[in-house]
N, C-alpha and C positions, 0 to 999 in steps of 0.2 A: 322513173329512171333518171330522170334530171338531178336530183336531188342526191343520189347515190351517185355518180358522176362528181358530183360535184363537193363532196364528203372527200371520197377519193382524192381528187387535185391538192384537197387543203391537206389530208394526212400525208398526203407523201411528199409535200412540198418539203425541199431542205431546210426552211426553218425553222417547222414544227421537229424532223428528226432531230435537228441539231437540239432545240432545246429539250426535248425527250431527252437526249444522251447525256446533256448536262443535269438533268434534274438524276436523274442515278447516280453519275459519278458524283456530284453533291451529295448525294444523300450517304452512298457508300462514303466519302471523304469524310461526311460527319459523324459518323461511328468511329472513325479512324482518330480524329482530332478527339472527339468526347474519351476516349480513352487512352490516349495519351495525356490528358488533361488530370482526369480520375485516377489511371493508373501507375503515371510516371511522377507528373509534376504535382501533386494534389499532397502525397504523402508526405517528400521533404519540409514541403510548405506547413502541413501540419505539427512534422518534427519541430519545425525551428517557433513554432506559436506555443508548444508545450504541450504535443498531443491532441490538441482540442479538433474535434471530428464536429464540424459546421451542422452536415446534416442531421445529427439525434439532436439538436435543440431546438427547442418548441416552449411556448407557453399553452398551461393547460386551462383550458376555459371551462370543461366541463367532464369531468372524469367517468372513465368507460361503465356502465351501469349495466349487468345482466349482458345481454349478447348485443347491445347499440354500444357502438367505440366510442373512444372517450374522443371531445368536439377540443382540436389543437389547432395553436397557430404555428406554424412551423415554417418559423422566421428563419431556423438552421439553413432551408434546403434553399431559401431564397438566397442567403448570403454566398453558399456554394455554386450556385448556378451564377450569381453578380462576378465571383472571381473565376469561375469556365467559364463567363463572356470576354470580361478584360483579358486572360490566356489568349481565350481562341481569338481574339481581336489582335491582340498584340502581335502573335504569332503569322496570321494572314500578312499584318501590317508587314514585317521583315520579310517573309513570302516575296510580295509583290515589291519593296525597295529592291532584295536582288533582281528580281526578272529586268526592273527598271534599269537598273547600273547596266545589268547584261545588255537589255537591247540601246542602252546610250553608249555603250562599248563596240554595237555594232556599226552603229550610225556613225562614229568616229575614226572608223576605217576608213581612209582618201579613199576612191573610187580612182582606177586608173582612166586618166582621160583619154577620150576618143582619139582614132588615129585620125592625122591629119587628112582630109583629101587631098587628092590631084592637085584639084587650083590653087588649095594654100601649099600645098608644095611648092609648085610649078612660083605664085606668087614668092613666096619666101625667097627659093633659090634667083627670082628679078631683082626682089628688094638686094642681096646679097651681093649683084652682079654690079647693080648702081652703086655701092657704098664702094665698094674697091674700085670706081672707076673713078670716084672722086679724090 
């Protein structure tokens, strides 16, 4: 019973939930990036190179023979996944500089300062009394 006790403590401790909830939302967000990459940014980028579709090129090493496929390197898919890292890299990268601005935007709001106490009241209004007494 000790041992299921003690399974328990660790799964429901908040830092295992918390990283559970990040490892989904990750993994949803990467689907979401992967196709915004593939399906928004991927295409123009293509336009302006002349068309050329990264992932159909390959070198053929050994061509398809009977029902064994043909043995490719498919240097294409590798150069397409090189430019969805520098996107999604890029992209995080401007992510996280706004959240930054944002929270040095917040840190740079003065703080209204504490109200005086009593004593430095009571003090101020002595210092004040002696200055006009001079």
């Amino acid at each position: 019973m000790g041992m299921l006790k003690e399974f328990k403590e660790f799964a429901v401790k908040g830092n295992v939930v918390d990283m559970a909830v990040g490892i989904i939302i990750g993994s949803a967000f990467g689907k979401i990036v992967s196709s915004f990459v593939g399906d928004v940014i991927m295409p123009p980028i293509g336009v302006l190179l002349g068309g050329v579709d990264f992932s159909n090129l390959a070198i053929t090493i050994q061509e398809a023979v009977g029902e064994t496929p043909a043995v490719v390197i498919a240097y294409g898919k590798f150069i397409q996944t090189l430019i969805d890292f520098t996107i999604i890299a890029f992209a995080i990268f401007i992510a996280v500089k706004g959240i930054n601005s944002l929270k040095r935007k917040e840190e740079e709001v003065p703080e209204v300062p504490p109200e005086p106490s009593t004593e430095e009241v009571l003090l101020s209004e002595i210092r004040d009394l002696l200055k006009e007494q001079k």
